[in-house]
C-alpha positions in Angstrom: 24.0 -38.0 -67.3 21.3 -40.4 -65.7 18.0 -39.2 -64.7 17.1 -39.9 -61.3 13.2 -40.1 -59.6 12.9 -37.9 -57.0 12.4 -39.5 -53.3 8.6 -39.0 -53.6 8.5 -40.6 -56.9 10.5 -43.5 -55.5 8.1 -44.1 -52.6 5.2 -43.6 -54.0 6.3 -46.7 -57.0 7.1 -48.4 -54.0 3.5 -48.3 -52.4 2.9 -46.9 -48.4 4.7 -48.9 -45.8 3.5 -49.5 -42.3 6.2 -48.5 -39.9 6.8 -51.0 -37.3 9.6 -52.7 -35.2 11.8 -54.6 -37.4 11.9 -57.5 -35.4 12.1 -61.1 -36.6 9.1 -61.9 -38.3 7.1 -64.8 -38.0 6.3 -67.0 -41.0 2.9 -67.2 -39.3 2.1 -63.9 -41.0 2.3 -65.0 -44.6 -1.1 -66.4 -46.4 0.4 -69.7 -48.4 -1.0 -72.7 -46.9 2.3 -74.4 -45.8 2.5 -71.3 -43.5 5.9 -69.4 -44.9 5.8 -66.0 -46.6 5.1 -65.8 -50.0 8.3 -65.8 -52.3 8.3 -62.1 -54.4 12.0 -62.2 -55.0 12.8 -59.3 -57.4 9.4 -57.5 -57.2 11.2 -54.0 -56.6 12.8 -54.8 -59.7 9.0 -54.4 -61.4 8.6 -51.0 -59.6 11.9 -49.0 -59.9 12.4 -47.3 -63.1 15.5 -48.9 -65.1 17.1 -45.5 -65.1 16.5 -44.5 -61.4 19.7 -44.2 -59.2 17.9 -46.6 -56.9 17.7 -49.3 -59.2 21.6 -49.0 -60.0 21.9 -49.4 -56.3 20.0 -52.3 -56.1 20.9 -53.9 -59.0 25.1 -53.4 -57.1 23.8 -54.8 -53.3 20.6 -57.5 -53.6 22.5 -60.2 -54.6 24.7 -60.0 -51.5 21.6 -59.7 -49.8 20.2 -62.7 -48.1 16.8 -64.1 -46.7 17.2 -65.7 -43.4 14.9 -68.6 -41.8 14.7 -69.6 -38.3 13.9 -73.0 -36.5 13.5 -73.9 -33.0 11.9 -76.5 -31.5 10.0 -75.1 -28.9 8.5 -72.5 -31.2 7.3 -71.5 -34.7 10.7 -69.8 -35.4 10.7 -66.6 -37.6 13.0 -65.0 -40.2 15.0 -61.6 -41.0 17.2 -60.8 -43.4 21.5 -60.2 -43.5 24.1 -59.6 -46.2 27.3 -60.9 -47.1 30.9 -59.7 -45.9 33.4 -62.0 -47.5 33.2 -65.5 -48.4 31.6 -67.1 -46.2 30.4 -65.0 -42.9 26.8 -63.2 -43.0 25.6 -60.3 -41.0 22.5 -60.2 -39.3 21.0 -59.3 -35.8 21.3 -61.2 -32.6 17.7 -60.9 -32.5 16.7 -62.7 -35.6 19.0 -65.9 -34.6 17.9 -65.8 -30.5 16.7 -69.2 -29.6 16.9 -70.9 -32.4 18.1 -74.5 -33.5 18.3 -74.9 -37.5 19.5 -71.8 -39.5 19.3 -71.3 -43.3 19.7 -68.7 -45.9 18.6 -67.8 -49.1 20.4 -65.6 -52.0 18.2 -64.2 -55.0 18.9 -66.7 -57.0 19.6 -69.8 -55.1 17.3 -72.2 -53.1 17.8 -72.4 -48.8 21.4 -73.4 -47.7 22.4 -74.5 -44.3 24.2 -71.8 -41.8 25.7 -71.9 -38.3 26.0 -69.1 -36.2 29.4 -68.5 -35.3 29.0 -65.4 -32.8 26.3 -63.5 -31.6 26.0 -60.4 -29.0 22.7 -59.6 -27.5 24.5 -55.9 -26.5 25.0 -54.6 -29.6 22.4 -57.0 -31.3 24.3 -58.1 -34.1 25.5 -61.9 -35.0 27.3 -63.8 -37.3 26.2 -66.6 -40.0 28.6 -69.1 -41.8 27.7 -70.9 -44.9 29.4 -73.5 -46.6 29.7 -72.3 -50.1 28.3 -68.8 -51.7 27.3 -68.0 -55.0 29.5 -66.1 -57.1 28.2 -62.5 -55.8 30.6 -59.4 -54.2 30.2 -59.0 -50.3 29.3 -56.0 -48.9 31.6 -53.2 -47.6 31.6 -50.9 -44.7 31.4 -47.1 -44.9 34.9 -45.7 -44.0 33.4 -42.6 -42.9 30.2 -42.1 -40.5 27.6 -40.4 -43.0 26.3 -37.0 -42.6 22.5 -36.1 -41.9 20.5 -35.9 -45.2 22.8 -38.7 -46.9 20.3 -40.6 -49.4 20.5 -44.3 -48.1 18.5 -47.6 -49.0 17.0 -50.1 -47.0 17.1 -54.2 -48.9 15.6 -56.9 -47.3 12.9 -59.2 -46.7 10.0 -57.1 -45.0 6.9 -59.8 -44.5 8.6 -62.3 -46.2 8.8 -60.1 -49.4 12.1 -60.9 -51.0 14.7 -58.2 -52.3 12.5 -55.6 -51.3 13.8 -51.9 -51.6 12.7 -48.7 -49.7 14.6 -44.9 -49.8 15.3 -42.2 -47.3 17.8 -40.6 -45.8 20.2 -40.7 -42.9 17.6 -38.5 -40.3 20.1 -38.6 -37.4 23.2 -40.2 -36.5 25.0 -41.1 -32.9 21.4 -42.3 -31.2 21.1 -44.4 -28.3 18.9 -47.5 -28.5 17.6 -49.7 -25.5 19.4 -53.1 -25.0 19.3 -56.1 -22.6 19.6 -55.8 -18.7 19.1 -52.3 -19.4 22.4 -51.2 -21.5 22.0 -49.1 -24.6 23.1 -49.6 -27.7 25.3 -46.6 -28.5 25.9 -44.7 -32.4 22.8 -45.8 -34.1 22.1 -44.2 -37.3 18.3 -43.1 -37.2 17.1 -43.1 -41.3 13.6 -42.4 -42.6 13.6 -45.1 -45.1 10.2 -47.5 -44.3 11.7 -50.2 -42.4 9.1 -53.3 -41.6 9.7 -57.0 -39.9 11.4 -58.9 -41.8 13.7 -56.3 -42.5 15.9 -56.8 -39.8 19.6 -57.5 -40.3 19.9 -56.2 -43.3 21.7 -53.5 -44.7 21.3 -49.7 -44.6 23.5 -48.7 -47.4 24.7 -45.2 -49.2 24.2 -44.7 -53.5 27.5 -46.1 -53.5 26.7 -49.6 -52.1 27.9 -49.0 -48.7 26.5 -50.4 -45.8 26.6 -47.8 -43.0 24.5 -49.5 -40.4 22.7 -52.9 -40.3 18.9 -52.5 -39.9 18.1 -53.4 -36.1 14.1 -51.5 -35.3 11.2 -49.3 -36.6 9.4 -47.5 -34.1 6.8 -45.9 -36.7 6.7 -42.1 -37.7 9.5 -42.3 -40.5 11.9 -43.4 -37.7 13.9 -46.3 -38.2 17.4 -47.3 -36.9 20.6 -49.6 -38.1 23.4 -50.6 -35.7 25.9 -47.6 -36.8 29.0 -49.5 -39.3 31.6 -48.0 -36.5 30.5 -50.2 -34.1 29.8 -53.1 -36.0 33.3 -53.3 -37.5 34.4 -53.4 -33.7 32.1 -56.6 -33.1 31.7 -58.7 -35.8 35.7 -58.9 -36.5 35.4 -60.5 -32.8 32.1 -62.3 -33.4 33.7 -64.2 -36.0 37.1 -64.8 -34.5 36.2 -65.9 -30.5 31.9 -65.7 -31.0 31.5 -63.2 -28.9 32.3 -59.4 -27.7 33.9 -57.8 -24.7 32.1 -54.2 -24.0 33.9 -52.0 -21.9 32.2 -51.5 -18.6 32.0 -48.2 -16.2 29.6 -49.8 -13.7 27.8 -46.7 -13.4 23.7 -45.1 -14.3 23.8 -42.4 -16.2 21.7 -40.0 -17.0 22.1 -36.6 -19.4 21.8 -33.3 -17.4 18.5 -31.9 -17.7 17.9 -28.6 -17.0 15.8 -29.7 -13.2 19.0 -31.9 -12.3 21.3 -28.4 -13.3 19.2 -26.3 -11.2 19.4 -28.5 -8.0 22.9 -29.0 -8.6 24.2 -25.7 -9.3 25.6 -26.6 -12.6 27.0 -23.9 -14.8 27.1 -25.1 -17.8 24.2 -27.6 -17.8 25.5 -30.2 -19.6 27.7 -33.7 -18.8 26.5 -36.8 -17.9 25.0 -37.4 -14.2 26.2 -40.4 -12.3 23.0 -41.4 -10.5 24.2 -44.4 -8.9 27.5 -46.5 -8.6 27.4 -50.4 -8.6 28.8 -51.9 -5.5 32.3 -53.7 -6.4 32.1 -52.1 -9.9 34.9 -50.3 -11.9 33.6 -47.0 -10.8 33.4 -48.1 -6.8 35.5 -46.1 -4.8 36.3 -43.6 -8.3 33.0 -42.1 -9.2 30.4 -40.7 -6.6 27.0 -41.2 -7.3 23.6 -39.3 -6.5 23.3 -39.4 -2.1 20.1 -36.6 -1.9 17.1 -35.3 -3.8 15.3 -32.2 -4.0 12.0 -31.8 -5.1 11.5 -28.9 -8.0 7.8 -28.2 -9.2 6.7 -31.3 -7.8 9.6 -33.7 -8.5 12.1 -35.2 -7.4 15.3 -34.2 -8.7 18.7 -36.4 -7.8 21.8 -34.4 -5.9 25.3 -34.7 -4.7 26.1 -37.1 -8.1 29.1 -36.2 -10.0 28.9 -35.1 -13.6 31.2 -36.0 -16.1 32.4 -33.6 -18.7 35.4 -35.1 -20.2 36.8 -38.9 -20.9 40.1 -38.1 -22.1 40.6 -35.5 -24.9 36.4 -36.4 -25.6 34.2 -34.1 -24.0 30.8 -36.0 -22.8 27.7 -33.2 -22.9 25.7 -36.2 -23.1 24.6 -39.4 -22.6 24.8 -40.4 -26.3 28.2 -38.9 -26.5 29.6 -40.8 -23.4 28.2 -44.0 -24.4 29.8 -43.8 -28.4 33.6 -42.9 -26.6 33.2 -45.7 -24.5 31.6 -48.1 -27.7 33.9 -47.0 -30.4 37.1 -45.6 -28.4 37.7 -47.6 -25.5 38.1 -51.5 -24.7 38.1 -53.6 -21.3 40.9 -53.6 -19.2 41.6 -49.8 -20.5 42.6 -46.5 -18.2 40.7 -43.4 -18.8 40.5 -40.0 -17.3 37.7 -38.8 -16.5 37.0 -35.0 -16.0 33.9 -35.1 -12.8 32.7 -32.1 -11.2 31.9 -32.7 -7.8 31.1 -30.5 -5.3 31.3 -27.5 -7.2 34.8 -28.4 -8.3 36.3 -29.7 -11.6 39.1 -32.9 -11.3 40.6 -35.7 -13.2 40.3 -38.9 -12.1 41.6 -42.3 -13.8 39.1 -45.0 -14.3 39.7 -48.7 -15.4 37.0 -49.8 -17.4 35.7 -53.4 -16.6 33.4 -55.4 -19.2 29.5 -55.9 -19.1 28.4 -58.7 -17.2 26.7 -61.3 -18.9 23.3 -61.0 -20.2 
């Protein structure tokens, strides 16, 4: 039987990392003089233990790992990091590709190549590369399953430039919501522990088996990190790659989870569901959903009234936000009819909604 490190021992070979947002790092930050990060590729391979789990791990994903660099010419560009899903298509996020004009890529053991995005989606921030020709190394695979909290998972990438870097933790969450543009969220994110730097964005979060079960999208600091949950990314890149882009179904609602002040000034019993604060004029919800017409003020604030509150879409019942948003992300598609169980008034109905898609960013 192998002898694993425990998760301490791992991190502490590893060294302390800075939490920080992902993002796409600037080669500004590096020290060589032509302004680019310094090249460590296979430095974790000096600090994991030959007979660590982690290093078995490694040694079965960082080759289908990639380095990614970004040119534009209005700016200095940056860089992230992806992986590899078949022959020729790379992961990575929308936000490590935005605004640039000259794309290239670099595997472990090969020298930059030349990529074109094919897709990207600012809503769910992933993107698609394509590359002429890859070396002979096994793409990644999706998880089939969403992974339960306390999963061990790994983090490879680039963080600052640092090639084939490796950090450990575990899956702290699943099913959060993270911000995205024109003030949408991003639903299903898997939240993880593992350290999670710039640079690190768009690559893979994967299990001890080598699956990747979310691509690496922020840090906010604290141990908290999150990946764009595999679920939802085996929706949009299939799409990304096949039309360059990704329809997300659309209620044309706010929403908001019900907090114990909105339950109170709404006399909800059970306080739960989601809130409709406001409907969009000429939306899918116009004329369907009823949103907030009142307020009352509680202890000092002002609480919305008279909005409807959503407990059920179909057979899924919504006690949240996050819950609401994943239906509509992983179950539902433009174009679709759903029922939706509102209480309004007091009351408990069904009514049938036809979801719409976002408007463009």
């Amino acid at each position: 039987m192998k002898q694993s490190f425990t998760r301490r021992a791992m991190l502490g070979a590893l060294g302390t990392a800075v939490a920080a947002t992902a993002g796409c790092q600037s080669p500004g930050t590096s020290s060589n003089s032509d302004g680019t990060a310094p090249d460590q590729s296979g430095a974790a391979d000096a600090v994991v233990q030959s007979d660590s789990v982690y290093t078995d791990v490694y040694q079965e994903v960082a080759d289908a790992v990639v380095s990614i660099r970004v040119y534009a010419e209005d700016s200095r560009g940056g860089q992230g990091s992806g992986f590899l899903i078949d022959d020729e298509h790379i992961v990575t996020n929308e936000h490590v590709v935005a605004g640039g004009d000259e794309y290239y890529v670099r595997f472990a053991d090969t020298g930059w190549r030349s990529a074109s995005v094919v897709g990207a989606d600012v809503y769910s921030d992933l993107a698609v590369l394509r590359i002429g020709a890859t070396p002979d190394v096994t793409p990644l695979s999706f998880v089939e399953t969403e992974p339960t909290v306390g999963t061990e998972v790994v983090a490879i990438g680039n963080p600052f430039g640092l090639s084939g870097s490796v950090s450990a933790g575990i899956v702290s969450g699943v099913d959060r919501t993270l911000q995205s543009a024109n003030n949408f969220s991003i639903a299903d994110a898997v939240q993880t522990d593992a350290p999670v730097n710039p640079g690190n964005s768009g690559g893979p979060l994967v299990t001890l088996e080598g699956d990747v079960v979310g691509v690496i999208n922020s840090g906010g600091g604290d141990n908290v990190a999150f990946a764009i949950s595999a679920p939802l990314a085996q929706r949009v890149v299939p799409s990304l790659i096949q039309t360059g882009d990704y329809d997300h179904p659309y209620m044309g609602v706010g929403l908001q989870s019900v907090s114990p002040r909105i339950a109170e000034a709404n006399n909800l019993d059970p306080g739960s569901g989601v809130y409709i604060t406001r409907v969009v004029s000429g939306g899918p919800a116009a004329g369907v959903l009823q949103g907030s017409d009142g307020e009352t003020t509680i202890s000092g604030t002002e609480i919305p009234t008279g909005g409807d509150v959503v407990r059920q879409m179909n057979d899924t019942p919504t006690p949240t936000r996050q819950a609401l948003g994943s239906f509509l992300a992983l179950e539902t598609s433009p174009g679709e009819t759903v029922d939706v169980l509102i209480e309004r008034d007091g009351t408990q109905e069904t009514v049938e909604l036809t979801l719409g898609s976002r408007p463009e960013p």
